[in-house]
N, CA, C and O atoms as a GROMACS GRO file, in nm:
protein
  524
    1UNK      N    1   0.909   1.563   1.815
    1UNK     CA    2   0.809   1.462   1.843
    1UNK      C    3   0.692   1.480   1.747
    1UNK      O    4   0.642   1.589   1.723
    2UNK      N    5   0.670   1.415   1.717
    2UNK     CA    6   0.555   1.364   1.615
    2UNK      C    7   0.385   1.428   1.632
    2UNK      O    8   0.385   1.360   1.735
    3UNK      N    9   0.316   1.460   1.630
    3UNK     CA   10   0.178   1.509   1.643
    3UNK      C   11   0.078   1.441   1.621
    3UNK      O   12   0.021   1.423   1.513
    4UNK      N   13   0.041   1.381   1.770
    4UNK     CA   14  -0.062   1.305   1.788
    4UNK      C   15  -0.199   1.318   1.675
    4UNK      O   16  -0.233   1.424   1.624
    5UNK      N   17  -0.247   1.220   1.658
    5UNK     CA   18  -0.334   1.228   1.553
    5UNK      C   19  -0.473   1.293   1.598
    5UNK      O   20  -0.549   1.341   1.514
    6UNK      N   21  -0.501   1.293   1.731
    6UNK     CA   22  -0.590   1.302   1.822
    6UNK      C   23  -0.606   1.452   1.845
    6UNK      O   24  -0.719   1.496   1.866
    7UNK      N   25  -0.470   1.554   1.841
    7UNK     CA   26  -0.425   1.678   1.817
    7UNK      C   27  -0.487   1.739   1.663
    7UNK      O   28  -0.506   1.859   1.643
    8UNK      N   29  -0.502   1.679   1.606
    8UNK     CA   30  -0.516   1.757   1.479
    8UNK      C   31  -0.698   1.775   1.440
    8UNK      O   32  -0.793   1.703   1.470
    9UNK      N   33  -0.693   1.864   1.387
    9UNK     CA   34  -0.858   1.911   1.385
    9UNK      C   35  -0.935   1.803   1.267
    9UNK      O   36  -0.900   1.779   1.152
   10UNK      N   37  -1.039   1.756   1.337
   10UNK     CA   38  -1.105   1.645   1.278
   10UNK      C   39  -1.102   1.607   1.125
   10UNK      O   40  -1.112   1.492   1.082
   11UNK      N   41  -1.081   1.756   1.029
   11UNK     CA   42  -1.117   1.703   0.884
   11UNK      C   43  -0.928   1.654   0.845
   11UNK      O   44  -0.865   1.612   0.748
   12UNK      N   45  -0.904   1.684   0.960
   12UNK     CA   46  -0.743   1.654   0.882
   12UNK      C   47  -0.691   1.490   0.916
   12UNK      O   48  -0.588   1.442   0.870
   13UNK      N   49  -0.790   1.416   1.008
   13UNK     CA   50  -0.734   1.305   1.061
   13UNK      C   51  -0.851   1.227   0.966
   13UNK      O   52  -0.970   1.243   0.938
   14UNK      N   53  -0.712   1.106   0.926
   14UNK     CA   54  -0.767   1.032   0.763
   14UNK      C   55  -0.902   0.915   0.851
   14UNK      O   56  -0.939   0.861   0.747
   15UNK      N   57  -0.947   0.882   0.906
   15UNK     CA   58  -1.073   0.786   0.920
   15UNK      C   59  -1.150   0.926   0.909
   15UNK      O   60  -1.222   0.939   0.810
   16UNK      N   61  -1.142   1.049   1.014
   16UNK     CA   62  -1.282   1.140   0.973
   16UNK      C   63  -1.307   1.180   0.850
   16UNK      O   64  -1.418   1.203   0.802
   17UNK      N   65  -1.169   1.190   0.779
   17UNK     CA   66  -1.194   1.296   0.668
   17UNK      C   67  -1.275   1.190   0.553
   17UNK      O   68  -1.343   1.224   0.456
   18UNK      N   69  -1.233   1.020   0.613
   18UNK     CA   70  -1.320   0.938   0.494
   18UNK      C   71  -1.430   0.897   0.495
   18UNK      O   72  -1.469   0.814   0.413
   19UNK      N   73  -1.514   0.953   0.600
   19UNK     CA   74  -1.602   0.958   0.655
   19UNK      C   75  -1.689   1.087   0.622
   19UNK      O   76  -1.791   1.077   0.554
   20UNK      N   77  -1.647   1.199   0.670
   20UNK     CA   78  -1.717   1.282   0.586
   20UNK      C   79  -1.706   1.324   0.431
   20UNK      O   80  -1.792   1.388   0.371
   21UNK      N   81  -1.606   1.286   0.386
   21UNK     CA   82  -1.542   1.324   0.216
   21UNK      C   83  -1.520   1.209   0.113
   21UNK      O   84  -1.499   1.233  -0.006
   22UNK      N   85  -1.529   1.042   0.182
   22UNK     CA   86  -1.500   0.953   0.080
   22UNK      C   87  -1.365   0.934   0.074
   22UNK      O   88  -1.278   1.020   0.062
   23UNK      N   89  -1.344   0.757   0.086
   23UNK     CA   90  -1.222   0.706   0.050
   23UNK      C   91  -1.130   0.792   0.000
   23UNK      O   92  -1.022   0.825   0.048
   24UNK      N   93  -1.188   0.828  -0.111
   24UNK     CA   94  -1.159   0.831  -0.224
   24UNK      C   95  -1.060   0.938  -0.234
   24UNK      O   96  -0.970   0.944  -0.318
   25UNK      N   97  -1.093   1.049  -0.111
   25UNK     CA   98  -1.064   1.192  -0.104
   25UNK      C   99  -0.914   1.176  -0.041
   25UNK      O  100  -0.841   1.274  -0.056
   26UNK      N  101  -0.876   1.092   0.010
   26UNK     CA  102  -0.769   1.033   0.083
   26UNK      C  103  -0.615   1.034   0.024
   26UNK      O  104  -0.625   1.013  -0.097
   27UNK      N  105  -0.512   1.045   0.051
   27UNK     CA  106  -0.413   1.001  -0.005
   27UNK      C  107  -0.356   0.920   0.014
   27UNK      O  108  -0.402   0.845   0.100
   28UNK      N  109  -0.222   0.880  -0.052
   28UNK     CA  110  -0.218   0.753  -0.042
   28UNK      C  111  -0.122   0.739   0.138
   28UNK      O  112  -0.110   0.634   0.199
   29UNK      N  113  -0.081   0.843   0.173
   29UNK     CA  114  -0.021   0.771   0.333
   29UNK      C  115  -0.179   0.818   0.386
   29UNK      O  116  -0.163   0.764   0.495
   30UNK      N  117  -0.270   0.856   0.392
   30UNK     CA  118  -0.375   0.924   0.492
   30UNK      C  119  -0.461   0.764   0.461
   30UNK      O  120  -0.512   0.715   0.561
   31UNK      N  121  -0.474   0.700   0.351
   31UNK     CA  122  -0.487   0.547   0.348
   31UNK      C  123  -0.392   0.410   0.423
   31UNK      O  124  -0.411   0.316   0.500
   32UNK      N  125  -0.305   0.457   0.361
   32UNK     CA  126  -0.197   0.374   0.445
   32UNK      C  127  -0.142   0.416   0.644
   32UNK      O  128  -0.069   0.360   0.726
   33UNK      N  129  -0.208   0.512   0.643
   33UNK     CA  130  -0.235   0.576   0.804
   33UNK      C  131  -0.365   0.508   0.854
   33UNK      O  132  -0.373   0.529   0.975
   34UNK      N  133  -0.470   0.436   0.810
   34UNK     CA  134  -0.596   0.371   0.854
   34UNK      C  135  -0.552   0.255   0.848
   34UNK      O  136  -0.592   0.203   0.952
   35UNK      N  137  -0.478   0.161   0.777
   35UNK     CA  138  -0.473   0.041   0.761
   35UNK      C  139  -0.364   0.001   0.912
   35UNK      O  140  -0.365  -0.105   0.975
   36UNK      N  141  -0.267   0.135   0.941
   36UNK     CA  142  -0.149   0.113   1.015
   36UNK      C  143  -0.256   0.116   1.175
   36UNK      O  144  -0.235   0.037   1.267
   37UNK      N  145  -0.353   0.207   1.178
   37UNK     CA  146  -0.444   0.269   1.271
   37UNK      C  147  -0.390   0.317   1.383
   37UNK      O  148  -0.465   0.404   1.429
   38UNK      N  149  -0.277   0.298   1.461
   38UNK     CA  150  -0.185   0.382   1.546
   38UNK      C  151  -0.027   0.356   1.524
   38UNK      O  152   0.037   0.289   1.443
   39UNK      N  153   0.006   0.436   1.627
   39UNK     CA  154   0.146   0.491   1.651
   39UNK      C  155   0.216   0.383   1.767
   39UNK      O  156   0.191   0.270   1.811
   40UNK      N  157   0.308   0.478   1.785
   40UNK     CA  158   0.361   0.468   1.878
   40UNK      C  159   0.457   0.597   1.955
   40UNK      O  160   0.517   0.685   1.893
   41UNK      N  161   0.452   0.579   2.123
   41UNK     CA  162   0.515   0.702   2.128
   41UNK      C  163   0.619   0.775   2.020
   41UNK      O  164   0.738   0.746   2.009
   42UNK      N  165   0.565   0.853   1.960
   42UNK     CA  166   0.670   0.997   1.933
   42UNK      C  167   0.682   0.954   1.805
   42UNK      O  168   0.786   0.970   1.742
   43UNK      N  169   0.533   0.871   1.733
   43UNK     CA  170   0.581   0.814   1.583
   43UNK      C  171   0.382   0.829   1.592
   43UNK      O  172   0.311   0.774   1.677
   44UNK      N  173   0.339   0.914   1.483
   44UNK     CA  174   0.174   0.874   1.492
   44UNK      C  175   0.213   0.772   1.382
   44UNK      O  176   0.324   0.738   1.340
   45UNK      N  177   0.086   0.732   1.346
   45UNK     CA  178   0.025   0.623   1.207
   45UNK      C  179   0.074   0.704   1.076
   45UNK      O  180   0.155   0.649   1.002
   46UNK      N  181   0.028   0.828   1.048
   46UNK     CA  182   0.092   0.919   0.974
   46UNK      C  183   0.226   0.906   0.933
   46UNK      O  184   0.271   0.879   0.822
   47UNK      N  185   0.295   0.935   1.059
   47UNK     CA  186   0.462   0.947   1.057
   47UNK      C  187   0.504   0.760   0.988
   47UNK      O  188   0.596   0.744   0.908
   48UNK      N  189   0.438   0.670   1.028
   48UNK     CA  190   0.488   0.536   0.996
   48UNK      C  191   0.451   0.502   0.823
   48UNK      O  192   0.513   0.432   0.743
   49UNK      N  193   0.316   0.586   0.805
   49UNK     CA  194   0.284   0.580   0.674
   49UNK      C  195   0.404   0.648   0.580
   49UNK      O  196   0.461   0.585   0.491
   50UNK      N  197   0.431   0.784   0.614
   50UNK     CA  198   0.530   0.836   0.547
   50UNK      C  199   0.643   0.749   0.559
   50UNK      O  200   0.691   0.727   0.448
   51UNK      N  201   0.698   0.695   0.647
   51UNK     CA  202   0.830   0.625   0.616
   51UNK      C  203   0.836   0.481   0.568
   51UNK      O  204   0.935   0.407   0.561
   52UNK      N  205   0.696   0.454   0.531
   52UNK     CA  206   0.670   0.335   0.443
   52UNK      C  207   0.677   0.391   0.284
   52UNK      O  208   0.707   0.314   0.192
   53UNK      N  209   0.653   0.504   0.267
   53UNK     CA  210   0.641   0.551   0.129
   53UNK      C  211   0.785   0.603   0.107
   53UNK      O  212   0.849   0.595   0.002
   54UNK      N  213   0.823   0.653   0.215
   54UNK     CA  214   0.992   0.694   0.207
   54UNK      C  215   1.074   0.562   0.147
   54UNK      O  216   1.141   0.577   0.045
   55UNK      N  217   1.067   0.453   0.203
   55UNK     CA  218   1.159   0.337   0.186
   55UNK      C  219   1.109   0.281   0.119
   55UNK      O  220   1.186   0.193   0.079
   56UNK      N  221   0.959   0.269   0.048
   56UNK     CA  222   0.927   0.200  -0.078
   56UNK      C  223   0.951   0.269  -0.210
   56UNK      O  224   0.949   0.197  -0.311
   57UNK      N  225   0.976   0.415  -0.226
   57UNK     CA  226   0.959   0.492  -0.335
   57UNK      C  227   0.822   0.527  -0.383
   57UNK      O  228   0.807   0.601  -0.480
   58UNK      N  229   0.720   0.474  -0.316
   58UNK     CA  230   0.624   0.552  -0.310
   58UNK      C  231   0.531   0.448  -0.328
   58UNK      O  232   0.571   0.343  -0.278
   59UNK      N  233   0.384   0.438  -0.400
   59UNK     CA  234   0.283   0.352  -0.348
   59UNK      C  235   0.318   0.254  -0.412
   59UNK      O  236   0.295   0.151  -0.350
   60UNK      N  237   0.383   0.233  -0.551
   60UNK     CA  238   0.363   0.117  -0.652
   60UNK      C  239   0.494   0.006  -0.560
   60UNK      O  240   0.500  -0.116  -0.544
   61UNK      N  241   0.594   0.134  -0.511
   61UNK     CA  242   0.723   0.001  -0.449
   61UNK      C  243   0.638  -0.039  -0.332
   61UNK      O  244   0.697  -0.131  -0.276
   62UNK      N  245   0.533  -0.013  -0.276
   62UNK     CA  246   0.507  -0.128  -0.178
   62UNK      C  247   0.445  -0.246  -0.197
   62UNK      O  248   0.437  -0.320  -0.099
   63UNK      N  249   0.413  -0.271  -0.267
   63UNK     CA  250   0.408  -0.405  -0.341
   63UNK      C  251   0.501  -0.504  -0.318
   63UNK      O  252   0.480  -0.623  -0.297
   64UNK      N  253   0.674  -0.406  -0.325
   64UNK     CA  254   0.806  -0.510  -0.318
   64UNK      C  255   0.835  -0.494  -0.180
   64UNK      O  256   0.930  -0.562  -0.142
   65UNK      N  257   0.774  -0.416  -0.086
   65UNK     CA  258   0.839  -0.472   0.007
   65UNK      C  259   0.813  -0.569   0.121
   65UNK      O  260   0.702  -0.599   0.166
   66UNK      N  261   0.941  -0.618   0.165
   66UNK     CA  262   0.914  -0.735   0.286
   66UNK      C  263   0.851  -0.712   0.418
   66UNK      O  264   0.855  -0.602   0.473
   67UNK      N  265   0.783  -0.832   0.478
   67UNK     CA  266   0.758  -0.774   0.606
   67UNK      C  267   0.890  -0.734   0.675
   67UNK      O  268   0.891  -0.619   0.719
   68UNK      N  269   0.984  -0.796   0.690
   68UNK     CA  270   1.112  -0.758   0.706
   68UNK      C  271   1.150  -0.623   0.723
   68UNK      O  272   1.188  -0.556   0.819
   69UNK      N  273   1.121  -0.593   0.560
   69UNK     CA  274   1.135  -0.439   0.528
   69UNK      C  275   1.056  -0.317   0.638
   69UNK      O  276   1.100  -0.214   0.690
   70UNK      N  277   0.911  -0.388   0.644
   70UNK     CA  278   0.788  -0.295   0.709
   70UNK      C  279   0.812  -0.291   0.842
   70UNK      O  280   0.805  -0.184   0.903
   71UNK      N  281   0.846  -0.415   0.904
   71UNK     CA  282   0.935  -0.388   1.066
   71UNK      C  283   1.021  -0.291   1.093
   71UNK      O  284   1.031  -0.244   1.207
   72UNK      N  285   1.111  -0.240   0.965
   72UNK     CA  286   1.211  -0.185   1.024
   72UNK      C  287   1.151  -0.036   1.057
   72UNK      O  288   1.219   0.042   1.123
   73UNK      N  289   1.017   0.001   1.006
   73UNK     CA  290   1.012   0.092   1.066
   73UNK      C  291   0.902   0.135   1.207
   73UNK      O  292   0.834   0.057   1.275
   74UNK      N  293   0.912   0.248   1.216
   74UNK     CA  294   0.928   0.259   1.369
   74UNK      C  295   0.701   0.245   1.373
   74UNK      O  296   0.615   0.303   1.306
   75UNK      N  297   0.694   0.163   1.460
   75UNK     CA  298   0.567   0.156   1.534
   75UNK      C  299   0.475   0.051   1.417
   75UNK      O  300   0.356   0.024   1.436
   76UNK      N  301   0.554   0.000   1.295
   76UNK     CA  302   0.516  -0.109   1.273
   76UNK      C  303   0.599  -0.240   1.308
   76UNK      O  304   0.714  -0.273   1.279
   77UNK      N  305   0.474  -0.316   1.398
   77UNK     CA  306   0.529  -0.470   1.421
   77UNK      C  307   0.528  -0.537   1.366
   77UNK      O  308   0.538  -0.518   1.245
   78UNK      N  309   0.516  -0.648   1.412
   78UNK     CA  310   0.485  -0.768   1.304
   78UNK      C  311   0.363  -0.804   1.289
   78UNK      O  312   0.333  -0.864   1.186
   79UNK      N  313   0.279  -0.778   1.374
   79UNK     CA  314   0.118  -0.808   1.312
   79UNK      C  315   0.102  -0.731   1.218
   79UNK      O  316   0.079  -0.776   1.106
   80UNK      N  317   0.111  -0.560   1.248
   80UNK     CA  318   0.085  -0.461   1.150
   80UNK      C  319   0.158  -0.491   1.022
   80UNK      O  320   0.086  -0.469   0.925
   81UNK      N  321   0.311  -0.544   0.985
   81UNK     CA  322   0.354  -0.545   0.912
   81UNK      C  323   0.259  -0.701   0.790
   81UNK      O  324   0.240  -0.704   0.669
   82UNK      N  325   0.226  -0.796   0.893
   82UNK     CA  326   0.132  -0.914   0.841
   82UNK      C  327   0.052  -0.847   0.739
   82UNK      O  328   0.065  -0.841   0.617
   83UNK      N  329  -0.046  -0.788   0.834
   83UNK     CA  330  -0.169  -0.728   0.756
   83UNK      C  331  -0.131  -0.628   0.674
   83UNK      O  332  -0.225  -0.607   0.596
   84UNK      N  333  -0.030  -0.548   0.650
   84UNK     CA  334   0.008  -0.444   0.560
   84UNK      C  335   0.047  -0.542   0.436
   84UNK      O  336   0.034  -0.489   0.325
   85UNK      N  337   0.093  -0.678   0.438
   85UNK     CA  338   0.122  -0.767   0.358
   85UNK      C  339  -0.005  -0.847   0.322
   85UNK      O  340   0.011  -0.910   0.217
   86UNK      N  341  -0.076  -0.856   0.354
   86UNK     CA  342  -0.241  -0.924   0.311
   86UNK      C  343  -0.281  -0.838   0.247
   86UNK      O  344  -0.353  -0.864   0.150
   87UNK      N  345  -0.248  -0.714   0.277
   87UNK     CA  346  -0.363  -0.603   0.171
   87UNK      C  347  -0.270  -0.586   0.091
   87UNK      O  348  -0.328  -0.542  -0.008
   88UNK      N  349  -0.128  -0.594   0.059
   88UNK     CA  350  -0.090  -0.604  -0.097
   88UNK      C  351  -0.101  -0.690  -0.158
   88UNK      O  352  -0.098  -0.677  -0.280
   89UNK      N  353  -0.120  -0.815  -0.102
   89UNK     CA  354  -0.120  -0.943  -0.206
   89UNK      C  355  -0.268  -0.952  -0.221
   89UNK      O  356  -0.294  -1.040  -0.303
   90UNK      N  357  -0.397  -0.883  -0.165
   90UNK     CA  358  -0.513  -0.878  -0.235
   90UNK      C  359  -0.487  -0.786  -0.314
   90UNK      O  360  -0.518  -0.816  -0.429
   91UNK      N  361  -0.427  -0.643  -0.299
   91UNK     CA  362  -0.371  -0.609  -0.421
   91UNK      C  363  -0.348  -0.678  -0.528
   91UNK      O  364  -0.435  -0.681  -0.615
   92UNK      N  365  -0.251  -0.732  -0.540
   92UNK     CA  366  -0.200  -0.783  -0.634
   92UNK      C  367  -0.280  -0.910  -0.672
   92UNK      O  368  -0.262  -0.947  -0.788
   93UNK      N  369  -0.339  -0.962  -0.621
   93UNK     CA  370  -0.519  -1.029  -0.643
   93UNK      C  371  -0.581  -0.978  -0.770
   93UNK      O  372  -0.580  -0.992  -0.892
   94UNK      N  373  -0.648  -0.896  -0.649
   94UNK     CA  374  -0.720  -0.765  -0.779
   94UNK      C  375  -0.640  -0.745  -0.889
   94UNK      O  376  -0.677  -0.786  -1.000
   95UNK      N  377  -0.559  -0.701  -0.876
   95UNK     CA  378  -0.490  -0.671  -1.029
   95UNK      C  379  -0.457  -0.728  -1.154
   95UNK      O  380  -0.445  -0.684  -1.268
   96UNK      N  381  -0.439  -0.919  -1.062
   96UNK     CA  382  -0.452  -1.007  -1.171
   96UNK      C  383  -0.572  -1.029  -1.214
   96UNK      O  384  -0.590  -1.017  -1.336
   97UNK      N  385  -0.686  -1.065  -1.126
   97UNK     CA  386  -0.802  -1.101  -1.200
   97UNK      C  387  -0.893  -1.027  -1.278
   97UNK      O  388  -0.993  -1.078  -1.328
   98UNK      N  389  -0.852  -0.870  -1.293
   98UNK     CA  390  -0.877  -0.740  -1.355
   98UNK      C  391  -0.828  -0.781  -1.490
   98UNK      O  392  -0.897  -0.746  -1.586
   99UNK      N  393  -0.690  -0.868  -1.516
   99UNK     CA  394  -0.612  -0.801  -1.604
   99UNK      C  395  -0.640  -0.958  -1.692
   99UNK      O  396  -0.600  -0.963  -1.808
  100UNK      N  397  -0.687  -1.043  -1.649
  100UNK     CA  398  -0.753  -1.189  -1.629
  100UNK      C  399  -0.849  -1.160  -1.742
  100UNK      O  400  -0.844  -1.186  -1.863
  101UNK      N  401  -0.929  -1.106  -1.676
  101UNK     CA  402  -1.074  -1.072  -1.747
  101UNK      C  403  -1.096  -0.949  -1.874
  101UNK      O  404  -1.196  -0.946  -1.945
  102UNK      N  405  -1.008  -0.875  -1.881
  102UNK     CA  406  -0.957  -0.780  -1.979
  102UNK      C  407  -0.928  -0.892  -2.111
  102UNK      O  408  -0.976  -0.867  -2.222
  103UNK      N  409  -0.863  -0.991  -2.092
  103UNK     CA  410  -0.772  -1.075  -2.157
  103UNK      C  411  -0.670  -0.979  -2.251
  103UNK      O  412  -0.549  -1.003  -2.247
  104UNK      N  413  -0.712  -0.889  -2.320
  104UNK     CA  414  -0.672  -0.800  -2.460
  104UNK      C  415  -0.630  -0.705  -2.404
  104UNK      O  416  -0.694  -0.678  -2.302
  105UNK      N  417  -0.534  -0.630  -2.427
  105UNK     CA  418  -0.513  -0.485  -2.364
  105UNK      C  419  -0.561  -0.419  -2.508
  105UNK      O  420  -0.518  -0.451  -2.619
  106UNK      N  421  -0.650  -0.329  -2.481
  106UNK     CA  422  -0.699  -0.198  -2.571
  106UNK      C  423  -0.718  -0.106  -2.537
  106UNK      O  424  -0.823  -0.069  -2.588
  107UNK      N  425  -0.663  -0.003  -2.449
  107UNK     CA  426  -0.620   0.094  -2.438
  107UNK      C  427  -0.495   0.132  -2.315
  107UNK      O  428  -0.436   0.045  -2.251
  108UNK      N  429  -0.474   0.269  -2.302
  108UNK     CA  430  -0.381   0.253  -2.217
  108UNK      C  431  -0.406   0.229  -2.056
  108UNK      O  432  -0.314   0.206  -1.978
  109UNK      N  433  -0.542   0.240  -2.020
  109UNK     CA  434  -0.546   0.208  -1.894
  109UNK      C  435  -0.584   0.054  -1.871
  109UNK      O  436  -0.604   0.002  -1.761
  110UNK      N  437  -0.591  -0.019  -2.015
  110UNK     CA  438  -0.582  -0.145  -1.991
  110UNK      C  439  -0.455  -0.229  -1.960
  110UNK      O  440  -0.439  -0.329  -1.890
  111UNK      N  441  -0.357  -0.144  -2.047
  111UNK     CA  442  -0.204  -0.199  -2.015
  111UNK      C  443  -0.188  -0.150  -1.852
  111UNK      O  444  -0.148  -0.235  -1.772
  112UNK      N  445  -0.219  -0.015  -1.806
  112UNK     CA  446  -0.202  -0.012  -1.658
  112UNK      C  447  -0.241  -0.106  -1.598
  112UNK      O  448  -0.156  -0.170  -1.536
  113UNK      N  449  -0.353  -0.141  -1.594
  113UNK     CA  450  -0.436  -0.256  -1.527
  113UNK      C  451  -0.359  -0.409  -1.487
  113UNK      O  452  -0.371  -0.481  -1.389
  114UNK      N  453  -0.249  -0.425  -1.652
  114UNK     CA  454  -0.239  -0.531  -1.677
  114UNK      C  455  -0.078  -0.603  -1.693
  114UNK      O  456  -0.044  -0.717  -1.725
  115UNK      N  457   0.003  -0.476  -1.654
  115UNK     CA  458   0.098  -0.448  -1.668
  115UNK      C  459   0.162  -0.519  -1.563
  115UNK      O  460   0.248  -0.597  -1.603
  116UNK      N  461   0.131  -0.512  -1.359
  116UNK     CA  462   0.170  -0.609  -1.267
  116UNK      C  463   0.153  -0.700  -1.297
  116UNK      O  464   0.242  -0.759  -1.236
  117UNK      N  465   0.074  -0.811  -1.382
  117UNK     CA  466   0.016  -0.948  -1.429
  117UNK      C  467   0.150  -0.963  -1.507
  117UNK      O  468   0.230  -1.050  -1.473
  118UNK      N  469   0.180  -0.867  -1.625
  118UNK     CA  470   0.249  -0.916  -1.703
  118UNK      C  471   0.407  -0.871  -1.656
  118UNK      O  472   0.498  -0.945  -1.695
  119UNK      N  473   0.435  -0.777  -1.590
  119UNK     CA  474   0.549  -0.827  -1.484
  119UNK      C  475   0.610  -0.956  -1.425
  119UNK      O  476   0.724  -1.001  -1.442
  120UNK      N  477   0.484  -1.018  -1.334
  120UNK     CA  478   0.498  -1.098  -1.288
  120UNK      C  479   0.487  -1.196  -1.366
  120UNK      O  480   0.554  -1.287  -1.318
  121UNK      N  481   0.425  -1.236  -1.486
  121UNK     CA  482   0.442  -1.316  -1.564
  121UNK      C  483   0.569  -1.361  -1.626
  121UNK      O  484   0.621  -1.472  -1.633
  122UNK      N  485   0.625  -1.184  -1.693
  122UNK     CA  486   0.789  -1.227  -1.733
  122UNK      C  487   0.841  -1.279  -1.646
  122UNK      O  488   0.864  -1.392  -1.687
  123UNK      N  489   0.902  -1.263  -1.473
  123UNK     CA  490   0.952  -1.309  -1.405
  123UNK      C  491   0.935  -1.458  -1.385
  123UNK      O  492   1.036  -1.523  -1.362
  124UNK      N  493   0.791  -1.533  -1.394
  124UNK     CA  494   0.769  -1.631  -1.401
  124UNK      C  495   0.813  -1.703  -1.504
  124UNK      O  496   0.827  -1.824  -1.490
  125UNK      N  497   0.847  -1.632  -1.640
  125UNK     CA  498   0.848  -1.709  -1.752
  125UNK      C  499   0.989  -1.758  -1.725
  125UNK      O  500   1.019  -1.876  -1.707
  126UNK      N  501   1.094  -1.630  -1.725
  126UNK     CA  502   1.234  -1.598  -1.715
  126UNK      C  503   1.275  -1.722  -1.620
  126UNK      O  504   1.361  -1.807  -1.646
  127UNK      N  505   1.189  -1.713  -1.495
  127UNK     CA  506   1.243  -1.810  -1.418
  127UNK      C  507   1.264  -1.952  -1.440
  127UNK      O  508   1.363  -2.019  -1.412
  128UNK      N  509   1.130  -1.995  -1.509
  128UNK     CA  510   1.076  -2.108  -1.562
  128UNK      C  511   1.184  -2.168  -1.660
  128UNK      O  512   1.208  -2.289  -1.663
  129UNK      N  513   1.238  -2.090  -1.727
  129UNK     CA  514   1.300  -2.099  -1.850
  129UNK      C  515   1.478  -2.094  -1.814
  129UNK      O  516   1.562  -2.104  -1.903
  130UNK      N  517   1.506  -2.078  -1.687
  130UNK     CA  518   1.616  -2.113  -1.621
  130UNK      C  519   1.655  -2.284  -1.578
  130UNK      O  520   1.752  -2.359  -1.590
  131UNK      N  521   1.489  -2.289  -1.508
  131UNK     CA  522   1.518  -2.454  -1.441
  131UNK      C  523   1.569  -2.548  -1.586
  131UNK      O  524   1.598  -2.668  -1.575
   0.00000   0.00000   0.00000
């Protein structure tokens, strides 16, 4: 059984620790454990975060996955799975209008930046260029 989040000593549970230490200090399931904000019996927020990173391959595949996908695991529903899908597609928001305003890639953390844009662009083109 899983270990209540409520069990664990304050700097280890991800809202305190971003609270006293900054977002920033966070990882990426102890982030994706705030957005989920509970469990369910014998599954904390934690445990659901990890098996979102398990079945995405880690932070960048959640981007691809479906709510579909995010249901299947345990103590995310379908609201949670909604809103786990709103905050990637402002993701992926952000990332275009970052990569928008760059226009030029000149260095390499500009191609990072700019690289989902131009992903999704080939796919768009590729597609385009089918019809």
């Amino acid at each position: 059984m899983a270990e209540r989040l409520k069990n664990l000593p304050e700097s280890e549970r991800p809202r305190e620790k971003a609270i006293m230490h900054g977002i920033r200090s966070l990882s990426s399931r102890e982030l994706l454990a705030i957005l989920i904000r509970s469990g369910i019996r014998g599954t904390s927020a934690l445990d659901a975060a990890d098996h979102l990173l398990m079945k995405s391959g880690g932070v960048n595949g959640l981007l691809k996955l479906s709510r579909y996908d995010m249901k299947q695991v345990p103590g995310i529903s379908e609201v949670k799975a909604l809103e786990l899908e709103a905050c990637m597609e402002l993701s992926r928001r952000i990332s275009y209008e970052r990569a928008v305003e760059a226009d030029v890639v000149r260095s390499p953390e500009g191609l990072y930046v700019s690289y989902p844009v131009f992903q999704q662009a080939e796919s768009e083109k590729t597609a385009s260029s089918i019809r």
